[in-house]
C-alpha distance (Angstrom), angle and dihedral (degrees) to the residues before:
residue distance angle dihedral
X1 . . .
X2 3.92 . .
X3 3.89 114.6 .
X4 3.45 91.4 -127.7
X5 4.13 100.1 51.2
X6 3.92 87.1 54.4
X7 3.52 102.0 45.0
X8 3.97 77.5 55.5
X9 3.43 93.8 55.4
X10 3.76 92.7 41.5
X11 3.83 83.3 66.9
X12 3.45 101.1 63.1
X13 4.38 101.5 -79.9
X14 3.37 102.4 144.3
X15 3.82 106.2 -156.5
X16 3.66 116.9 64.3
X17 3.88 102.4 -169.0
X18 4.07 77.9 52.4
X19 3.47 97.8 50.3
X20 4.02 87.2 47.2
X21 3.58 86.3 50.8
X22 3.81 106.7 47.9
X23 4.21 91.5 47.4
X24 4.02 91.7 47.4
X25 4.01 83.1 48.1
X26 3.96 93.2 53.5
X27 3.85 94.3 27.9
X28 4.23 82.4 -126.5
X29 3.56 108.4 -168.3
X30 3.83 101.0 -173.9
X31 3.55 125.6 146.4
X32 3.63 107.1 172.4
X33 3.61 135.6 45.6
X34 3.64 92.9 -111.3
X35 3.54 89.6 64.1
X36 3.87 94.1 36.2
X37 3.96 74.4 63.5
X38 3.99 98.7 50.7
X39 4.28 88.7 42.8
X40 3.63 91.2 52.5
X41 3.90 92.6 44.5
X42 4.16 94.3 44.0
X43 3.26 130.7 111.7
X44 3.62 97.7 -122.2
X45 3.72 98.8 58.7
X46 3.62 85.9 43.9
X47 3.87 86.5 65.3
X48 3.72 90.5 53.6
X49 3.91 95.3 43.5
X50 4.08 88.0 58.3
X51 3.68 85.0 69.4
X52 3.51 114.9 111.4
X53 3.81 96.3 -139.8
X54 3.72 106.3 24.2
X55 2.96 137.5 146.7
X56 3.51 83.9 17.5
X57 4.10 135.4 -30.3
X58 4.02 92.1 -118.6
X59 3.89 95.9 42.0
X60 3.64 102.6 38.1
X61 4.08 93.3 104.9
X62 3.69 87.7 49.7
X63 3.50 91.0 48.3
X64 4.23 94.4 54.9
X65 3.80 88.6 45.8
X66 3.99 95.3 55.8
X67 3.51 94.3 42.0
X68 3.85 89.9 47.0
X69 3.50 99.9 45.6
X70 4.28 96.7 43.9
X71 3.36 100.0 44.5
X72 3.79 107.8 26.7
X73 3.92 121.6 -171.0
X74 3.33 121.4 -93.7
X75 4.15 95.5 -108.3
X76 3.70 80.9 58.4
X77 3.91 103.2 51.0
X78 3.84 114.7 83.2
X79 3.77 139.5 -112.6
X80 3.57 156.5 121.9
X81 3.70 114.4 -70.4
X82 3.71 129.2 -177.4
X83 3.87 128.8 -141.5
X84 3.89 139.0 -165.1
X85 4.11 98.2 -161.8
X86 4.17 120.3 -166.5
X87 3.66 105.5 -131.6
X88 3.67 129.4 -164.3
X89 3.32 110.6 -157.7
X90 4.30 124.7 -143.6
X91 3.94 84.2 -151.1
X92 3.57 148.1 5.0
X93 4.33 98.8 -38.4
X94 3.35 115.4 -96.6
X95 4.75 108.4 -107.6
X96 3.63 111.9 -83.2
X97 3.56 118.7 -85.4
X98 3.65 96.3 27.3
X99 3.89 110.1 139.2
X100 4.03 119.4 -121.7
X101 3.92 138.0 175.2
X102 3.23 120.1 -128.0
X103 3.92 128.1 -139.9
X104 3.13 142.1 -163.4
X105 4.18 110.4 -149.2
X106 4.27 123.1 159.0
X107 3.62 86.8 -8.2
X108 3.62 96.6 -57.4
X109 3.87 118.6 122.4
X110 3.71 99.2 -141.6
X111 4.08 130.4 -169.8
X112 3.34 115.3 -123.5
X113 4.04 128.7 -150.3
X114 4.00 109.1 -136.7
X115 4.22 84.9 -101.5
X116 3.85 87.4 64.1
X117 4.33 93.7 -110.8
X118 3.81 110.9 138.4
X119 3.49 109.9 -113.1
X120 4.15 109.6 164.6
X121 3.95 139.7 -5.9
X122 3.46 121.2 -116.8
X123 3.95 110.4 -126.0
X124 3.22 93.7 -130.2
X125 4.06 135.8 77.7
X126 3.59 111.1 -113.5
X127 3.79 121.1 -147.4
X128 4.09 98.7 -121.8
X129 3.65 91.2 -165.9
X130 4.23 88.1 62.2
X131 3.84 111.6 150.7
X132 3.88 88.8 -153.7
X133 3.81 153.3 69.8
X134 3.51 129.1 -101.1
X135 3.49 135.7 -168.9
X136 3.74 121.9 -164.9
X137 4.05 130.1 -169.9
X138 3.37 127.1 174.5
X139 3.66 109.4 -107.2
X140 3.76 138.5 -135.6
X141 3.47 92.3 -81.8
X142 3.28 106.0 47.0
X143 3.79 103.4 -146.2
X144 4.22 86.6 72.0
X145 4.14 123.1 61.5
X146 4.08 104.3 -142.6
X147 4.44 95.5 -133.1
X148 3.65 122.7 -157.9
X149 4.06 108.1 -162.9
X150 3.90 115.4 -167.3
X151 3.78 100.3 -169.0
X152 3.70 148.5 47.0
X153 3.53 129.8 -34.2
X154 3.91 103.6 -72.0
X155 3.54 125.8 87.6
X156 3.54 89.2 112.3
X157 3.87 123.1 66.4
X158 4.16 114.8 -142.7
């Protein structure tokens, strides 16, 4: 069996004549799970993985869950992110460095004092379907909130 097809199926592909099938299709060469990783993020395969049928007609779901699920996208792959947020404030702006929440109520994506009052809107949509955690501060200059995001790529919506 190629190298390449088993070390597939060594990381969880569940079909083997599949797994034979989608390497001799892309001529994969990989030989290490770092490059398992680049192969199943490339461009190339990505061609081949748009094909309704492919690798095979009975192990195409299969197929989209494995690739999905090793080598997640990068809105899906956690980390620390750090924001500069516009915020208009309903009131004189709470000091610098004060901690608030923010919230996201009838699509507005409010500022929150630490009692839980409203007291500004962010100027920018937030995604309310976020996976992650944010925490906001009001910075230095107090028309910006300084945001820490632990999570994947979507705080903001597009």
């Amino acid at each position: 069996m190629n190298r390449s097809a088993s070390i597939l199926i060594q990381a969880g592909f569940n079909s083997r004549l599949a797994a034979i099938k989608a390497v001799t299709d892309t001529a994969a060469t990989f030989t290490t799970g770092a490059e398992l990783r680049a192969w199943l993020r490339s461009p190339g395969l990505a061609v081949w993985s748009a094909q309704p049928n492919w690798p095979t007609v009975e192990t195409r779901e299969i197929w989209l869950k494995f690739i999905q699920e090793f080598a997640p996208s990068d809105n899906r792959t956690w980390g620390r992110r750090e924001y500069l947020g516009n915020v208009q404030w309903f009131t004189a702006p709470a000091p610098p460095g004060t901690p608030v929440s923010l919230f996201h109520r009838n699509g507005q994506p409010l500022v929150l004092a630490p009692d839980g009052r409203a007291i500004g809107k962010l100027q920018h949509p937030l995604n309310p379907n976020a996976r992650g955690l944010v925490r906001a501060n009001v910075a230095q200059n107090v028309a910006h909130l300084d945001l820490s995001y632990l999570g994947p790529d979507d705080l903001w919506t597009n």
